[in-house]
N, C-alpha and C positions, 0 to 999 in steps of 0.2 A: 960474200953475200951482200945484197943493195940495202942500203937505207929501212927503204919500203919492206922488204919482206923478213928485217928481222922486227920492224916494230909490228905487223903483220903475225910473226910468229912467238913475238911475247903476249899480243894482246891473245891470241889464240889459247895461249897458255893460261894467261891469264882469265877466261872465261871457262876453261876446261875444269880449274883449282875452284871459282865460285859454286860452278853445278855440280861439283864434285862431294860438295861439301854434305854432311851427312844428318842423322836427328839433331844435332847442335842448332842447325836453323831454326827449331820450331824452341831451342831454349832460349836463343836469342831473339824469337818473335813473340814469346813471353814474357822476358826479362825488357828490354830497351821498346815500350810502346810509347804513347803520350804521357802514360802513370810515371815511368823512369825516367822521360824526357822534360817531363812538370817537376817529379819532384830534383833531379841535379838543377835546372834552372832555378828552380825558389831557393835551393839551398845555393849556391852557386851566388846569386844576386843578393840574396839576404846576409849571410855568413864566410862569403870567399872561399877558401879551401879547405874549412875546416873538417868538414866531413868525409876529407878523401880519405881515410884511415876506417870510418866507416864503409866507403866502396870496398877498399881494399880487400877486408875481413870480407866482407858478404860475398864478392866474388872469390876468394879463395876458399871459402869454404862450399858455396856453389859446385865449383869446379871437384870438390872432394865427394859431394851429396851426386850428383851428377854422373859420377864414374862408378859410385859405389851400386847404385840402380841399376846403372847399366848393366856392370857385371853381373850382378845378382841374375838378371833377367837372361842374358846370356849362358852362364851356368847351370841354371835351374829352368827354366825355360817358362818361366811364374812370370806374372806381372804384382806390382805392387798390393794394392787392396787385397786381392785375390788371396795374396799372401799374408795379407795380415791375419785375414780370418782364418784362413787354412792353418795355420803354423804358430799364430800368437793367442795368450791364454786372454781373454777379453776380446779377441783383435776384432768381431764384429761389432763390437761397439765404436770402437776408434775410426773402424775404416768408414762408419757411419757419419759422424762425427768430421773427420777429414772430409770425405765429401759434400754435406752440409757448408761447413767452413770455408772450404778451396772457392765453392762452387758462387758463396753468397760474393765473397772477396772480389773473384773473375767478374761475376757479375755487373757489381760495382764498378769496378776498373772499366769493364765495358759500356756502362753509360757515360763513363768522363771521357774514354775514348771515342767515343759516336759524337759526345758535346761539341767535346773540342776540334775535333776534325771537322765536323760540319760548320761551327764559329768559323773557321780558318779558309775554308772555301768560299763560306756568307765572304768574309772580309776580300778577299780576293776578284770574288765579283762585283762588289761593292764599289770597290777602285773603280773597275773600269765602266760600271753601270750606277750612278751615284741615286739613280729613282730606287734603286731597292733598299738606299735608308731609312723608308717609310713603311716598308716592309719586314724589318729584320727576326720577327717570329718567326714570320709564316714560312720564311725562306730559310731561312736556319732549321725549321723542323721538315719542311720539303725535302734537303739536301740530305739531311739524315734517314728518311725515308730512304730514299733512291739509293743510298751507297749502301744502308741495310738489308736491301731486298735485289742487288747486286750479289753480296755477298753469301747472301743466301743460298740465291742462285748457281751460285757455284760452288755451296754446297753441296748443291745435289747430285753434284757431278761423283763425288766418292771416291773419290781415288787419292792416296796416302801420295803417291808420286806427283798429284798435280798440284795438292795446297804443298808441296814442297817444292815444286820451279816454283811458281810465283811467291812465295816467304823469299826463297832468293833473290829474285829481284828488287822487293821491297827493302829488305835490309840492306841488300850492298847500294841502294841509291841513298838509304838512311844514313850508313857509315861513313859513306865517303862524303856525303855534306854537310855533317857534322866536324866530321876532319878537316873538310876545307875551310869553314867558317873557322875552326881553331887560327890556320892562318894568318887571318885577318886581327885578331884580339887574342894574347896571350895574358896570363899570369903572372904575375914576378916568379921569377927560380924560389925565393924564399915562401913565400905563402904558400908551396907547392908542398916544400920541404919541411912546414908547420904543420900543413894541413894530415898530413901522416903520425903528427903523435898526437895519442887517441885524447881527443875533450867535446863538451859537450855545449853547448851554446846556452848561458845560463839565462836567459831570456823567455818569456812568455812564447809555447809553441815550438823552444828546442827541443825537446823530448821528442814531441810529437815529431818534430820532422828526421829523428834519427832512425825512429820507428819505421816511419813511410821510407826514407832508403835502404832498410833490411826486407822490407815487404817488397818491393818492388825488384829487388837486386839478388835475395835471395829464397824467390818464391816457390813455395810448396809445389804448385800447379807445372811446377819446371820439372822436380823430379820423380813427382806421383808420372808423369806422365811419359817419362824416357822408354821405361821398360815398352809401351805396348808401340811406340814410335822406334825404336830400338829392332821392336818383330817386323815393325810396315817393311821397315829398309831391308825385311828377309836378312838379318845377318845373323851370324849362330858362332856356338863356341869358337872357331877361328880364327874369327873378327875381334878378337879380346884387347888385339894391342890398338886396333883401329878405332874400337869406341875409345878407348885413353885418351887417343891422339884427338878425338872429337869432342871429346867430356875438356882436355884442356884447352884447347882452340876456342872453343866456345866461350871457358871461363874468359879467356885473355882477351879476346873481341870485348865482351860484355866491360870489364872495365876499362877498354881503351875507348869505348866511342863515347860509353858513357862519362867517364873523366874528362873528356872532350866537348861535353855538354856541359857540364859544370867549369871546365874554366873558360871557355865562350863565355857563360852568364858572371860568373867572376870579372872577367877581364875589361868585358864593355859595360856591366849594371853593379859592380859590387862598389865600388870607388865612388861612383857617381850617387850611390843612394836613393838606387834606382832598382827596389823589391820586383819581384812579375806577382801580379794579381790577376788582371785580364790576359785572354789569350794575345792580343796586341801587342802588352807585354814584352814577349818573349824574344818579340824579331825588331822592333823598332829602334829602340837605343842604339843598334847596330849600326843603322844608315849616317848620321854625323861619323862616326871614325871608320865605318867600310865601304861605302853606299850603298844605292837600291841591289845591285848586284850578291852580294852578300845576305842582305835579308830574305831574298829571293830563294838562294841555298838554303838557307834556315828555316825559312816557313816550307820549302821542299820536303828537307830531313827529318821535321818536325812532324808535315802529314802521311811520310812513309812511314814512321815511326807506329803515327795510331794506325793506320792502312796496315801494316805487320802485323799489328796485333788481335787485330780482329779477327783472326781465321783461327789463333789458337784459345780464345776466349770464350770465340763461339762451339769450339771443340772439346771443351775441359769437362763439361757435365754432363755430356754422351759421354767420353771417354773415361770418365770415373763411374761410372754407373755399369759399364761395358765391361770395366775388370774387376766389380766389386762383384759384380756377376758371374765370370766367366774366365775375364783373362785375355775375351778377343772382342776386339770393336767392329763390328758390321756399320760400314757406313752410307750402305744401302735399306739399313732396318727404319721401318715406322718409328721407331723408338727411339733410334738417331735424331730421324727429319721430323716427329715431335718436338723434344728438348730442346734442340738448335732452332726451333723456330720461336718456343718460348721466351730461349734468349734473344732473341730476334727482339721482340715486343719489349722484356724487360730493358733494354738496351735505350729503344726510342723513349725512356722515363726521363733519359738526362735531358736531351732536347725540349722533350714538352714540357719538363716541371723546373727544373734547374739550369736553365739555360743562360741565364745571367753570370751564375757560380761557377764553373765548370772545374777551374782552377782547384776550386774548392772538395768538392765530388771529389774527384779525381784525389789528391794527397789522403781525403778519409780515406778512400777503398784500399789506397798502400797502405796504412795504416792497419785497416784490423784484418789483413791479410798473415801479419805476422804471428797469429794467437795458434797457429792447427800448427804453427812449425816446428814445435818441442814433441810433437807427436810423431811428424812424420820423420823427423833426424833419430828419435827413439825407437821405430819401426824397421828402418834398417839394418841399425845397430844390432839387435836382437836376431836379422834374419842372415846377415851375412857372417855373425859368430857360430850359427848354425852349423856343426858340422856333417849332419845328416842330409840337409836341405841341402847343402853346397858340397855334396861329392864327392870330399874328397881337397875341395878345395880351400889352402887356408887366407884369411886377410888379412893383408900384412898388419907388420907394429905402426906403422904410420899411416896408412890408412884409418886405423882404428882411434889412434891420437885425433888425427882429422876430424873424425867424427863422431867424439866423445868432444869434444875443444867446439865442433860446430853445436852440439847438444847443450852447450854451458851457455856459450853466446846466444842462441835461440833464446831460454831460457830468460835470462838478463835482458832482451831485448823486449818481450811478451812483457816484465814488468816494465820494463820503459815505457813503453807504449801507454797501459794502464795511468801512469802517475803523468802520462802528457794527456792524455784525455779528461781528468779530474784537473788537472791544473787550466787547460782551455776553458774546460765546457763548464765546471761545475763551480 
C-alpha cells in the first residue's frame, strides 16, 4: 500500500473514532471549559504540580459517578431528578435544591466563559487593529453579544445529534492544543511525581483553589445530565459495556488534557513567578521559550475550550427542569427556548459588569459549584442499591466503594471550600 493511502486511511480512522465518540463529549464539554482551563492555569502558575493528586481523585471519581448514571438510566430507563423524586423519601426537595444550585453554578461559569472568550478575541483583534484600544468596553461587550446570539441560534436548531458534531469539533481542536503546547514546556519528572501526594497550598486562597478544581473537574452538571444525553444517543440496555467504555474514556481525556494545562502553566509561569491574573496571562509567558506560534495554539485551545462549553451551559436548566419533570427534554418546547435564552442574557452579566475580572468570576463560579455535590453522589448511591428500581440488577463491590469514597471526598471538599471562602473573603 503507498505512502499516501495508508496516512489517508489512518486519518480516515482517525476521524471515524472522534465522531464516533458518544455522551462523554458533552462531559467533557462541561468538565474542560474556560472555568477548568483558568482554574489548572492559576493552579498550575501559582503552585506547580501540586494539585495534580486533586485532578487525579476528581477525575476518577468522575469517571465512577458518570458510569454509575449511566447505567442507572440504561437499566431503568429513569433520568436522574425524575428519580429522585419518584424513588427517594424527601427527594423532591433535593432535586429542587440540585437544580437551583447546578443551575446558579453553570450560570456563573457561563458568564466567566462569555468574559473570557470575548477578552481573548478583543485581544486578538486588538493586535492586528491597534484603534480598538480605545474602544475595549464596547468591543469586548459587542463580541460577547454576537458569539451569544450565535449560539443561540443554533439552539434553536434542537437536535441532540447536532450540539454533539460540533462539542466534537470544539474539544478535539481543544485537546490537541493543549497537548501541543505541553510540547513546548514540560515539568520536571519530580514535581509531577510530588504533585500526586495529596497536600494543600498553605497560603491565602489554597483552599479556595482546591475547591474550584473539584467544581470544575468533578461537576454535578456532568452527571445529573448523562442519563437524558445517554437516551439522546437512543442507546438502551445493550449498550451497557459501551457507556463503561464512554463513562471511562471520558474520565481519562478529562485528566489528560487537563493535566496538560496545568503543566504548560507550571512549566513556562510557575518557576518564573509569573501567577495568571488577566486573560493575557495565560498565553504570553509562552512566547520567550516557544514563540508566537505556541501562544497562537494556546489562546486557540483556550477559546475552544470556553466555545465547548457554552452549548452544555446553556443546556443544563432546560435540561434539569425537563427531567425533574418528566425524564424527557423537548428541545423544540417554549420552555426550552425560554430558559436558554434567559441564560443567554444572564451570561452577557460577565462582559457588561465584570469585565475587567473575568479570571476572577470564573474560579468563584468553580468554587460554589462544589456545595449540590454531596447530594447528587448521595442520590445515586441510594437509587442504584435499589433493588426493585434496578431489576434485578446488582452493583458491584466496587462500584459501590467508588461511590461511597466519592460521597466522603464531596463531603470534605464542600467544607474546604466553606473555610477558603471565610479565610478570603471575611
Amino acid at each position: 500500500m503507498a505512502t499516501s493511502e495508508v496516512k489517508k486511511s489512518f486519518l480516515k480512522k482517525l476521524i471515524t473514532i472522534i465522531l464516533g465518540f458518544g455522551p462523554g463529549i458533552f462531559a467533557i464539554g462541561y468538565t474542560i471549559g474556560t472555568g477548568s482551563v483558568t482554574s489548572m492555569l492559576v493552579a498550575g502558575s501559582t503552585y506547580g504540580m501540586q494539585l495534580l493528586w486533586v485532578l487525579l481523585l476528581s477525575c476518577l471519581f468522575s469517571g465512577v459517578l458518570m458510569f454509575a448514571y449511566g447505567n442507572y438510566a440504561l437499566i431503568t430507563g429513569e433520568t436522574a431528578l425524575y428519580s429522585f423524586k419518584k424513588h427517594i423519601k424527601g427527594g423532591k426537595l433535593l432535586a429542587l435544591l440540585v437544580i437551583v444550585g447546578v443551575s446558579v453554578g453553570q450560570w456563573g461559569s457561563l458568564m466567566g466563559i462569555l468574559t473570557i472568550s470575548s477578552n481573548m478575541l478583543y485581544e486578538i483583534f486588538a493586535i492586528n487593529f491597534e484603534g480598538l484600544r480605545s474602544y475595549e468596553y464596547i468591543t469586548v461587550l459587542a463580541i460577547a453579544i454576537i458569539i451569544i446570539a450565535v449560539f443561540y441560534s443554533v439552539m434553536l436548531v434542537g437536535k441532540y445529534s447536532f450540539f454533539e458534531k460540533i462539542l466534537v469539533v470544539f474539544v478535539t481542536f481543544m485537546g490537541l492544543s493543549f497537548i501541543v503546547s505541553l510540547f513546548f514546556v514540560q515539568p520536571l519528572p519530580m514535581e509531577v511525581v510530588q504533585g500526586l501526594i495529596p497536600s494543600i497550598p498553605d497560603v491565602p486562597g489554597g483552599k479556595m483553589m482546591v475547591a474550584a478544581f473539584v467544581g470544575t473537574t468533578m461537576a454535578a452538571a456532568t452527571f445529573l445530565s448523562r442519563p437524558l444525553f445517554v437516551k439522546g444517543k437512543e442507546w438502551g440496555i445493550k449498550d451497557l459495556k459501551r457507556q463503561r467504555k464512554d463513562a471511562i474514556t471520558a474520565a481519562i481525556l478529562v485528566f489528560v488534557i487537563s493535566g496538560a494545562i496545568m503543566a504548560v502553566a507550571s512549566g513556562a509561569l510557575f518557576h518564573q513567578g509569573t501567577p495568571v491574573v488577566k486573560v493575557l496571562d495565560m498565553a504570553k509567558p509562552l512566547e520567550p521559550i516557544a514563540g508566537s506560534f505556541a501562544v497562537a495554539i494556546f489562546f486557540f485551545g483556550t477559546l475552544s475550550a470556553g466555545l465547548s462549553s457554552i452549548f452544555p451551559c446553556l443546556l443544563i436548566a432546560p435540561l434539569l427542569v425537563a427531567d425533574y419533570q418528566s425524564g424527557t427534554l423537548d428541545t423544540n418546547s417554549k420552555q426550552f427556548r425560554v430558559i436558554t435564552a434567559i441564560a443567554c442574557l444572564v451570561a452577557l452579566i460577565g462582559p457588561a459588569f465584570f469585565g475587567g475580572k473575568p479570571i476572577v468570576v470564573q474560579i468563584l463560579s468553580q468554587v460554589f459549584n462544589v456545595f449540590v455535590l454531596p447530594i447528587v453522589v448521595m442520590g445515586i448511591i441510594l437509587l442504584v442499591n435499589n433493588k426493585k428500581i434496578m431489576k434485578g440488577y446488582k452493583t458491584s463491590l466496587f462500584v459501590n466503594i467508588g461511590l461511597c469514597s466519592a460521597f466522603l471526598f464531596s463531603c470534605i471538599i464542600s467544607y474546604t471550600a466553606v473555610i477558603g471562602l471565610i479565610d478570603k473573603y471575611l
